[in-house]
N, C-alpha and C positions, 0 to 999 in steps of 0.2 A: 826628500827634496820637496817644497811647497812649489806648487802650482805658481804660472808664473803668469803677472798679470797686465794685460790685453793693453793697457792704458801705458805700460813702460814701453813695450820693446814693438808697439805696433802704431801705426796712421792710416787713414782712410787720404789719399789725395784727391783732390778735386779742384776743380775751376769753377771760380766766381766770378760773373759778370754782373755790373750794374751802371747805374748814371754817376756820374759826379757829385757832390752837393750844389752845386751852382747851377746845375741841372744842363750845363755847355756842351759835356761831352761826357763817356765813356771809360769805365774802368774795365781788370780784367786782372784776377789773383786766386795765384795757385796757394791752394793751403791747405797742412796738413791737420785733420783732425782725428780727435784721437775718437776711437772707436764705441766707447760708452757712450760720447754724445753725436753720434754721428747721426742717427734719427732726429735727436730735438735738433741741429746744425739744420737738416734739411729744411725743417720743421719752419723755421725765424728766418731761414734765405728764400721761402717762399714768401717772405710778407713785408718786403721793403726791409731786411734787415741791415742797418749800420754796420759794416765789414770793419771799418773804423775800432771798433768794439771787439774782434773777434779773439785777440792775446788777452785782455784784460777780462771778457769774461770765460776765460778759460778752456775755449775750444780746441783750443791747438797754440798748430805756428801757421806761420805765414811765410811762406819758402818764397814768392817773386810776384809782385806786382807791377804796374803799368798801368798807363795810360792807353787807348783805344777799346774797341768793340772785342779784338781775339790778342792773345800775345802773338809775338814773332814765332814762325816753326824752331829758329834756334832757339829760344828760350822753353821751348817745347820740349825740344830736343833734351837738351840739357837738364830740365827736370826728371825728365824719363832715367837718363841718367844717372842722376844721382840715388835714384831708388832703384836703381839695377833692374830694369824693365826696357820693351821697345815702347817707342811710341804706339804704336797702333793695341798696345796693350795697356796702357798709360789709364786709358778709363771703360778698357771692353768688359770688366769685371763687374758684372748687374748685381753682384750680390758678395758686397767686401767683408763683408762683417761673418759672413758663412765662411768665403778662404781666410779669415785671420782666425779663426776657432778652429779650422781645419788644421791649420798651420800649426796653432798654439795643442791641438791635443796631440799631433805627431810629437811634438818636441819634449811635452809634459809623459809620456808612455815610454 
């Protein structure tokens, strides 16, 4: 059996927040990206990066955006959800990229 890889079966979640382009108000999008680039991801969301761009240049998906400064706790909620997680566990993970290899060498043995 091959090794299975990190970029199919796994995402890094996280929340983006930035300004609008009109510079009016507030955005606020959860998005899942895949693991191989989850360093350069952090990397371009530290420097004014266009979220706009985020499918098209291949970081991931983009599970739920909005308008405002934070999403609603339901919409929170509901993300947590869908990746079978609690909230309060949603982003306690400092180091995702270490439980997805952790994760990927149990299932690979």
């Amino acid at each position: 059996m091959s090794a299975i890889n990190q970029d199919d079966v796994a995402r890094v979640i996280t929340l983006v927040k930035g300004m609008l382009n009109d510079g009016k108000g507030f955005y606020w999008c959860y998005v899942a990206v895949k693991p191989s680039l989850y360093e350069q991801f952090k990397s371009v969301t530290a420097n004014k990066y266009n979220i706009q761009n985020f499918t098209q240049d291949g970081y991931g998906e983009v599970v739920v955006s909005g308008v405002g400064r934070t999403p609603p706790d339901a919409v929170t909620k509901q993300v947590a959800e869908l990746f079978g997680v609690s909230v309060d566990s949603l982003f306690a993970d400092e180091n995702p990229l270490g439980t997805i290899a952790k994760k990927l060498a149990e299932t690979n043995s």
